[in-house]
C-alpha positions, 0 to 999 in steps of 0.5 A, spaced: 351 941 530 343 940 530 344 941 538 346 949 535 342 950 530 336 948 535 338 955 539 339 959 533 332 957 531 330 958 538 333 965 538 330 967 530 323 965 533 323 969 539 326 975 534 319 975 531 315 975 537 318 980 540 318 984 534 325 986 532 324 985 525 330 989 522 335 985 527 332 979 525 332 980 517 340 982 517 341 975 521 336 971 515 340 974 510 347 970 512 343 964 512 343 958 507 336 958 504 334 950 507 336 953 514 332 958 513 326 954 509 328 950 516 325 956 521 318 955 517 316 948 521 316 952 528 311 957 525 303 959 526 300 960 520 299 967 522 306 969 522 309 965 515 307 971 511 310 975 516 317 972 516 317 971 509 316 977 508 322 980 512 327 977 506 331 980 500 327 978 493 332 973 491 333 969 497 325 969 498 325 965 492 329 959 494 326 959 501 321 958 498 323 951 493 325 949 500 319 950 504 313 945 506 307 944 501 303 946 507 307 953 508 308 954 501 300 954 500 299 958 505 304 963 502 301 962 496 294 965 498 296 970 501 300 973 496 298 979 492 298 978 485 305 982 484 309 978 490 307 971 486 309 974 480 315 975 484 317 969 486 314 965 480 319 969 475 325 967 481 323 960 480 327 954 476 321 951 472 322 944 475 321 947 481 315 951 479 313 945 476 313 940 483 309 946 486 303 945 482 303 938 482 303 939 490 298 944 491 290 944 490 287 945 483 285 952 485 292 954 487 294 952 481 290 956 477 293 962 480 301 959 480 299 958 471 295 965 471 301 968 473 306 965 470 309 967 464 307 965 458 314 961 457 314 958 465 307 955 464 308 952 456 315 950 461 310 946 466 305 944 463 310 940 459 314 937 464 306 935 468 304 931 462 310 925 462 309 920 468 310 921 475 316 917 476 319 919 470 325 923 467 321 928 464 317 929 470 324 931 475 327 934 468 329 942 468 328 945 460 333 951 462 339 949 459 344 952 455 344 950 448 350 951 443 351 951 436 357 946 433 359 952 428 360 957 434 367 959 436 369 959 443 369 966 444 361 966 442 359 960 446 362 964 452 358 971 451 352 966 449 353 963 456 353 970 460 347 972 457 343 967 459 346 962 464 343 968 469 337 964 469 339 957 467 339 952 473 346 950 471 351 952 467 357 947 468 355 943 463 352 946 456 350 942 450 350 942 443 344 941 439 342 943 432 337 947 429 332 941 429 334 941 437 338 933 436 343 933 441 350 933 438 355 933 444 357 937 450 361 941 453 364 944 458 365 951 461 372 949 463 373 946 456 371 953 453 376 957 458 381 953 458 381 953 450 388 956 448 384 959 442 378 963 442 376 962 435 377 954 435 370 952 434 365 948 438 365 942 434 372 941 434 372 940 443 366 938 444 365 931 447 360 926 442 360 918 446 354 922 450 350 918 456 342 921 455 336 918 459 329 919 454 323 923 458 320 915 459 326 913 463 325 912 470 328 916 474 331 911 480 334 909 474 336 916 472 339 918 479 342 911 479 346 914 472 347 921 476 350 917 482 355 913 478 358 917 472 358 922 477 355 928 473 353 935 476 347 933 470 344 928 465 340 930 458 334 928 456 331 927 450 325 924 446 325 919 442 328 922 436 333 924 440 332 931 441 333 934 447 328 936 451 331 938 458 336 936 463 336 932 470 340 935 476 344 932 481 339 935 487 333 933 483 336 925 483 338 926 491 330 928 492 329 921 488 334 918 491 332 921 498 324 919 496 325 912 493 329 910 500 324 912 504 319 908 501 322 902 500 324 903 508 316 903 509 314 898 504 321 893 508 317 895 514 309 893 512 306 899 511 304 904 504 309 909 503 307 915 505 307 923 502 307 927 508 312 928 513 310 923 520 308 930 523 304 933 518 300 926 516 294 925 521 292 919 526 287 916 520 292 917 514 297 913 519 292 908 520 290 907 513 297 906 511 299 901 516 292 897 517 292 894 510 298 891 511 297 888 518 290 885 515 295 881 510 299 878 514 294 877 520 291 873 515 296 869 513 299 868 520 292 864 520 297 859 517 302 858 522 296 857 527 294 851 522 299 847 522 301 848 529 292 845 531 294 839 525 299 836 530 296 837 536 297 830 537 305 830 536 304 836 542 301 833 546 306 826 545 312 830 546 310 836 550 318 840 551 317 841 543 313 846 545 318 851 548 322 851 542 317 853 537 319 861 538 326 860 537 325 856 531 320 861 529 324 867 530 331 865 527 327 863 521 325 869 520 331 873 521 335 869 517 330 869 512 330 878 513 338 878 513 338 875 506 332 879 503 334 886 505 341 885 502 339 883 495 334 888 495 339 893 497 343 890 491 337 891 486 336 898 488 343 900 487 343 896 480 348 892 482 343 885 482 339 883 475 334 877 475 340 873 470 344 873 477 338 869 480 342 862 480 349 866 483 345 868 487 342 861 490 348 858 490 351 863 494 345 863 499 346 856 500 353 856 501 352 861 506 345 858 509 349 851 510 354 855 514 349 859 519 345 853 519 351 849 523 354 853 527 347 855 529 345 847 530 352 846 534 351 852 539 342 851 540 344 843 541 350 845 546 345 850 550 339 845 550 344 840 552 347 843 558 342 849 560 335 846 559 337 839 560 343 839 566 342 845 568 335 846 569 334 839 570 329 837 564 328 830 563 323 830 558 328 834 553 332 827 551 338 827 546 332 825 540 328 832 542 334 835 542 337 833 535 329 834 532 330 841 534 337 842 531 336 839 525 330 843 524 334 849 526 338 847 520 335 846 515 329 852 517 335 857 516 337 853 509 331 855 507 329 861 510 335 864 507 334 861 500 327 864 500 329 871 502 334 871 496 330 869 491 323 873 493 325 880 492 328 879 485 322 875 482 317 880 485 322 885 481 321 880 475 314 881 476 315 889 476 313 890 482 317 893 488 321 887 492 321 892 498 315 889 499 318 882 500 321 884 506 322 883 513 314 882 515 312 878 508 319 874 509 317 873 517 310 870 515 312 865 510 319 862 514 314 862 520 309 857 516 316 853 513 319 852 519 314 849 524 313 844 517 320 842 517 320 842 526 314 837 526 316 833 520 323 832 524 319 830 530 314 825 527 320 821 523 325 821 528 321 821 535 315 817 532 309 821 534 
């Protein structure tokens, strides 16, 4: 499928360099708007202005929510004051709103000059509210019902003003103070069997709200879960202020996932696409990081000059620091990456912090000896048999299987426990991942490895 839309892409483009604007046009048209937002990337600058203009008003507009803010604020310069008009009355006020917050304050200027009385009051509202919260992603174009209306009139109120409401699925009924009461849906109202039953009596009142301040991972997560195409907003007296849709969640999901993916990684989230950030935004994302656990690297070289006397006493000790130290810090990563995934998704709390200790443990032993078993058969076998290697006796080898052991007990403990007590911290537990994890195993292990040597082989 990608392979195909790279050759339509590939075609569409020599279209417009070779001028054949009104064949190219026909086949824009047929196209979804985040396929044609899609052609935007393979553009010049120059030539942006020209493909947009090439498309019907309507399909323009959603294009445009779909494009690059790079794209979108070149559009934006080159618009006459009449082509913005345009494309700001087309547009959803959430999606309005997430233009101005990407785009440089004098293009700002120019989006709220434009708009509409109602739009700009609209986002101005929506940009005061945190930027990680419900009322920052919400929509204020709903539809409203009154509970005295019969089902005959909320329908005519819905064809009057669903046209520019951002989804009509779902209506909400309210009071004259805007205190939300209930809700309804079109099927409710269609498959009424009497057009003057009124609106309270069918109307659904166990409803499930966020408030403006409520996160909005929690807000997707809450979509995600019951499955609704929407989730009411509403302040802290329980009026409604706007409603969350089901693709602004997917956008945080799709946001949160990504930076949770860079922080497991050890690097700072990033807000522009890897193509479109430059060589010293990638630098300073990444060095931060690589400057910590280079520091706290200097640990591991700590202990092993401390027992430098012990290396050079039992000097096949040595090979088997890389091993001991790598499957400490897997083991410690399977553990971490799973609970985080699991705080993601809501399915961990800190109250689960003892289950999953004991659950950690049962596991972690588990490994540990199947690991010890197999490590003490290939040392035995392989390294001292096979290759010869007098100095790995049956002592070294069960200092390092024990090590083995217990190194994995712990690193599995520590990589189930971290990320929930950073979360309790509230921070991101993300950032306990594979690197942070790895650094902390590594210095543990290397304890465990020589306090194994100096007990059992006395050096």
């Amino acid at each position: 499928m990608a392979e195909r839309f790279e050759i339509v892409e590939k075609a569409l483009l020599k279209m417009l360099e070779d001028k054949k604007y009104a064949t190219l046009r026909d086949i824009l048209i047929t196209m979804n708007p985040s396929d044609v937002a899609g052609l935007f990337r393979g553009l010049e600058d120059n030539q942006i202005p020209l493909m947009y203009r090439l498309l019907p008003k309507e399909l323009a507009a959603e294009t445009f929510v779909e494009m690059d803010p790079d794209a979108q604020e070149i559009l934006i310069k080159g618009f006459s004051d009449n082509e913005l008009k345009e494309v700001l009355d087309e547009l959803y006020v959430d999606d309005a709103a997430d233009i101005v917050e990407e785009m440089p304050a004098s293009v700002v200027k120019r989006i709220l000059k434009h708009a509409d009385p109602e739009m700009r009051k609209s986002i101005n509202q929506i940009l005061r509210y945190p930027e990680d919260s419900a009322g920052s992603i919400m929509t204020t174009e709903y539809v409203s019902l009154r509970p005295h209306m019969t089902v005959e009139e909320a329908i005519l109120r819905i064809r009057r003003q669903g046209v520019d409401k951002e989804t009509i699925y779902t209506c909400y009924v309210t009071d004259n103070d805007k205190t939300l009461l209930g809700l309804v849906s079109v099927k409710d109202l269609l498959l009424c069997s009497d057009d003057e039953t009124r609106i309270k009596d069918i109307m659904l009142t166990n409803i499930i709200s966020v408030t403006t301040q409520d996160d909005q991972e929690k807000v997707a997560r809450m979509l995600s879960k019951y499955n609704f195409l929407a989730l009411p907003v509403v302040d802290t007296e329980n009026r409604m202020v706007g409603i969350v849709t089901f693709d602004d969640a997917m956008d945080v999901l799709t946001e949160e996932a990504t930076e949770d993916m860079e922080l497991m990684s050890g690097m700072l989230p990033s807000e522009k696409a890897y193509l479109k950030s430059s060589v010293f935004e990638l630098v300073k994302n990444r060095v931060p990081w690589l400057m910590l656990l280079m520091v706290s690297s200097t640990f591991t070289g700590l202990i092993i000059t401390s027992f430098e006397s012990a290396l050079a006493a039992q000097v096949a000790l040595t090979a088997f620091i890389p091993m001991l130290m790598g499957t400490g810090g897997n083991s410690g990563s399977q553990s971490s990456v799973t609970v985080i995934r699991s705080l993601s998704l809501g399915e961990l709390q800190l109250r689960d912090i003892w289950e999953v200790i004991w659950k950690e443990i049962r596991v972690s032993v588990i490994c540990g000896i199947a690991l010890a078993v197999v490590c003490f058969a290939k040392i035995w076998l392989i390294d001292h048999m096979l290759m010869g290697n007098d100095e790995i006796t049956l002592m070294v080898n069960l200092v390092v299987c024990l090590a083995l052991a217990v190194t994995v007990i712990i690193a599995k403990i520590v990589g189930g426990i971290l990320p929930m007590v950073v979360e309790a911290m509230g921070a991101d537990p993300a950032v306990m991942a594979s690197p942070f994890i790895t650094t902390i195993v590594d210095a543990v292990s290397l304890l465990v490895y020589f306090m194994f040597a100096q007990a059992l082989l006395g050096i």
